[in-house]
C-alpha positions, 0 to 999 in steps of 0.5 A, a space after each residue: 611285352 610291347 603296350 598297345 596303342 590306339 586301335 589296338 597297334 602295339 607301339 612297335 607297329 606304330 614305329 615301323 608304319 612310321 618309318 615306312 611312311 618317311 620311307 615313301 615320302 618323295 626325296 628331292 626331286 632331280 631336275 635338268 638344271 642342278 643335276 643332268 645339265 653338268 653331266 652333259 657339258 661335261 661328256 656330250 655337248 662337244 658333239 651333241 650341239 649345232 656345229 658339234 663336233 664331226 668325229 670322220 663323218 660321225 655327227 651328232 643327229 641331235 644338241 643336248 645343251 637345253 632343256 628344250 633340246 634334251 626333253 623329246 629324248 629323254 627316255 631314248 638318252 637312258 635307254 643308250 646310257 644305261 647300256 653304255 652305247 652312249 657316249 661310244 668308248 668300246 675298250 673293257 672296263 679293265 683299262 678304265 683310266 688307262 687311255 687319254 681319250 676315255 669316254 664314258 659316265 659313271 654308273 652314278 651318273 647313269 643313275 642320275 640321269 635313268 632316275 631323272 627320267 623316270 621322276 617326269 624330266 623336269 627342268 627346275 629352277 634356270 638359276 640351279 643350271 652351270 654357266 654355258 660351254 663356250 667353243 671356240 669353233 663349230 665345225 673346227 678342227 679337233 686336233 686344233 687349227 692347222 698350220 697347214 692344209 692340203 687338198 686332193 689335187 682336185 674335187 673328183 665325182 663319186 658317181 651315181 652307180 658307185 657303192 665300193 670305190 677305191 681311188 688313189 690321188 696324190 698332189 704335186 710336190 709341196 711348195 717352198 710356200 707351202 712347207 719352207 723346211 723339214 718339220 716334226 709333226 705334231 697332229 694330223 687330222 685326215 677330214 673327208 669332204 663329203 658323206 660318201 667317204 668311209 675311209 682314207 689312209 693317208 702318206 707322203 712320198 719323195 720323188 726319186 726314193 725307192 725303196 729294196 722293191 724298186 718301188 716308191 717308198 711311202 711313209 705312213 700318215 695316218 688315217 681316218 674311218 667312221 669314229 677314227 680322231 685326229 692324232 696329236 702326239 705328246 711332247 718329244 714324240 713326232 713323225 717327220 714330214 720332209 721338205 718336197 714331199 707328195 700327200 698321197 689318199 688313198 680313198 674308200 668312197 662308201 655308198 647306196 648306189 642309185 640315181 641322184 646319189 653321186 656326190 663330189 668329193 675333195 677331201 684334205 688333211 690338216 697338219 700342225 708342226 712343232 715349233 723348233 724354237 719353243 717346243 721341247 726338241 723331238 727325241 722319239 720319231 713314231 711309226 705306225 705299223 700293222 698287226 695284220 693277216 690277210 689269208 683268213 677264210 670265215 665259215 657261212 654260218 660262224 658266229 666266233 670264228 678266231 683269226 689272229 696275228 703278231 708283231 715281234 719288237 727286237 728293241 725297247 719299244 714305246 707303245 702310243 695307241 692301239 687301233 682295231 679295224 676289222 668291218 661289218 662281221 667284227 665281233 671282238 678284238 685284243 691285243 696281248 703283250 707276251 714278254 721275253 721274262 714269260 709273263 703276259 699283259 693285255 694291253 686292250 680288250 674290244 669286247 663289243 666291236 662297232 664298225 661304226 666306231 673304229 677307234 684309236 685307243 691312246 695311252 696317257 702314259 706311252 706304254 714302254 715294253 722290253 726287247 723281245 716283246 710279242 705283240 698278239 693280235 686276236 679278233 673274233 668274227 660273226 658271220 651268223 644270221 644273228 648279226 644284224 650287219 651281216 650283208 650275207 650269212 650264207 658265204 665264206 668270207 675272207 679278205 677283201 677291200 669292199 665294205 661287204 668283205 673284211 679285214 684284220 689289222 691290228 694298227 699299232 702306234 710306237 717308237 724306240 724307248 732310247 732316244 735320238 742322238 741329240 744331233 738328230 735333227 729333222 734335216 738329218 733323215 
C-alpha cells in the first residue's frame, strides 16, 4: 500500500502529476534560423529567390531566403508542405531514390516546418542561420551556359484574338560559324521567350534527306511545356547534331484571348557539346520515342476513363527517362515494363497528374531491359464535374491539339545497351 502525502496524495499521484508536468514544459522552441532555413536552402531556394530558377515558364511567385521574406506564408508553406504539393515531384513513393532529378521533404522535415509554424514562426538568433546560397546565375540556363544558341528566325506576334495557335518556324541552315562540325550533344534546353508559350517540340532537319515517305526527315530534339527541364545526358550517352542542320519549333502559344493580350515571342533553345578532346567518346546515341494513342474518345461525365498504349523493343535497351504528357483532364499515368521471362516491373507511377507540371522523370542509373520487352503505357482521365480544370464535362472528348482537347503520349528516352563500334564517330552518321 502506497503512503499518502501531503493533502492526502498518495506518493504515486504525486510521481505521475510530476511527470505530466515535465511533460508539458515547453521544449525548445524551433526558429527559422537553426531549423527551416536549412531545409529551404536545400529544397526551395533554387526557385523560391529573385531571378530564381524559370522552370518553362513556371516561376516562383515568391523568395523564401529571409526571415522577412518566408513570415507572411508561413501557414500557406505548411498547408503545400504537409499535402506534398510542395516542392512538385508527382512520381509515387515506391521509386523514392530512383530518379536524379527527386524533389521532395522528408516526412521529419514536414514536421519541422508544420511545428515551427504552429509554435509562432519565430525567427531565433541570426548567428544560429547557414551561410547564404550563392548562385552563379539569375535567370540562367538550367542545364548550364550553352556553347550555342539559336533563335526562331525572327520575333512573330502572338495576336490579341489567339487563345490556341500552332505555329511551325525553322531557321536557315546553321553556319560554318555557328556549328564548324558534327557534334554529340551533351544538354538541350528549349526556353520560351514570352508567358504565352505552353509548349515547344523541338527538331532539326538536313536539306535534300527524306525519308521512305518522300518527306522531310526530322529528328528529334526535344521538348518543353509547363514544369518540363532541360535534359543533360550522362557520360558516354549523346544525341547527334549534324554539321548544316535547320532547328525546327514547332510552337504551342497558349493564352486568354482579349484586347492588349497579344504579345511577341521569339523563342530559342541552348545547346552544350561534348568536347571530343576531353570527354569520355560517346557509345550510346539516345532517341526519344512516343508511347502513344490518338483514336481515343472520354465519355461526358467519366471520371476514370483508361486509355493505354505500348512500344516493343526487339533489342537490349537502355531506358534514360520517362515523360507523361496527357492535358487538363489528366488524372494518372504509368508506365510497366513486361519482360520476354514473363515477369513485370512498374517503371513509374503519376498517381496524381498535374498539368501544370509535366515532368521528365530521369534515372540516376539508365534502366537496362532485355530483348523483347513491352513497354505499357496506361493513363486515366476525369472528364467529371469534379475536376476543377475541366473546361467542359458535359462532351466527349478525344485527341486534339488545343489545350481544352487531349492527348496521350508516353515519351520515352532510350538507347541500344550494345555500344557503338568504336569507329563510329559523329562524322559517321
Amino acid at each position: 500500500m502506497f503512503k499518502k502525502c501531503m493533502g492526502g496524495m498518495s506518493v504515486l499521484s504525486a510521481l505521475v502529476m510530476i511527470g505530466a508536468v515535465a511533460d508539458a514544459a515547453p521544449k525548445e522552441r524551433l526558429t527559422f534560423t537553426k531549423d527551416i532555413m536549412p531545409i529551404f536552402q536545400e529544397n526551395c531556394v533554387r526557385c523560391h529567390r529573385a531571378g530564381g530558377d524559370n522552370i518553362s515558364g513556371m516561376v516562383a511567385p515568391m523568395s523564401l531566403e529571409t526571415f522577412q521574406e518566408v513570415r507572411p506564408w508561413a501557414k500557406a508553406i505548411a498547408k503545400v508542405v504537409s499535402s506534398k504539393k510542395m516542392p512538385p515531384w508527382f512520381a509515387d513513393e515506391k521509386t523514392h531514390g530512383v530518379f536524379s532529378n527527386e524533389r521532395g521533404l522528408t516526412d521529419q522535415e514536414i514536421g519541422v516546418v508544420v511545428s515551427w509554424t504552429q509554435t509562432g514562426a519565430v525567427r531565433g538568433n541570426p548567428k544560429d542561420a547557414p551561410a547564404p546560397v550563392i548562385f552563379q546565375s539569375s535567370n540562367g540556363w538550367l542545364t548550364g551556359e550553352p556553347d550555342l544558341i539559336v533563335r526562331m528566325p525572327e520575333p512573330y506576334f502572338v495576336a490579341d484574338d489567339v487563345e490556341d495557335l500552332y505555329v511551325d518556324f525553322v531557321t536557315e541552315p546553321l553556319t560554318d560559324e555557328q556549328l564548324p562540325e558534327t557534334v554529340w550533344l551533351r544538354s538541350i534546353e528549349w526556353r520560351g521567350d514570352s508567358d504565352v508559350v505552353h509548349h515547344i517540340v523541338g527538331a532539326a532537319s538536313i536539306d535534300g534527306e527524306k525519308g521512305e515517305s518522300g518527306l522531310p526527315t526530322r529528328y528529334s530534339l526535344g521538348s518543353i511545356a509547363p514544369g518540363e527541364e532541360g535534359t543533360n545526358y550522362p557520360e558516354g550517352y549523346g544525341l547527334l547534331l549534324r554539321k548544316g542542320s535547320r532547328i525546327h519549333f514547332n510552337m504551342h502559344y497558349h493564352k486568354e484571348p482579349g484586347a492588349g493580350s497579344g504579345q511577341f515571342d521569339q523563342s530559342m533553345v541552348g545547346f552544350r557539346f561534348w568536347d571530343k578532346n576531353k570527354d569520355p567518346e560517346i557509345t550510346h546515341p539516345v532517341e526519344r520515342s512516343k508511347i502513344m494513342n490518338t483514336s481515343f474518345e472520354i465519355p461526358p461525365g467519366q471520371p476514370n476513363w483508361e486509355v493505354g498504349a505500348s512500344k516493343t523493343f526487339n533489342v537490349g535497351t537502355t531506358i534514360l527517362s520517362l515523360h507523361p504528357h496527357m492535358h487538363m483532364r489528366g488524372k494518372d499515368a504509368e508506365y510497366i515494363a513486361f519482360y520476354p521471362d514473363g515477369t513485370q516491373e512498374t517503371l513509374v507511377t503519376v498517381p496524381n497528374y498535374d498539368f501544370n507540371w509535366q515532368l521528365d522523370y530521369f534515372y540516376n542509373e539508365p534502366k537496362r531491359v532485355p530483348a523483347g520487352t513491352r513497354v505499357e503505357f496506361t493513363v486515366h482521365y476525369d472528364n467529371s464535374a469534379d475536376n476543377e480544370y475541366n473546361p467542359d464535362h458535359t462532351i466527349p472528348m478525344g485527341w486534339g491539339n488545343p489545350t481544352t482537347s487531349e492527348m496521350m503520349i508516353g515519351y520515352i528516352s532510350y538507347t541500344n545497351t550494345e555500344p557503338l563500334a568504336p569507329s563510329e564517330g559523329p562524322n559517321d552518321f
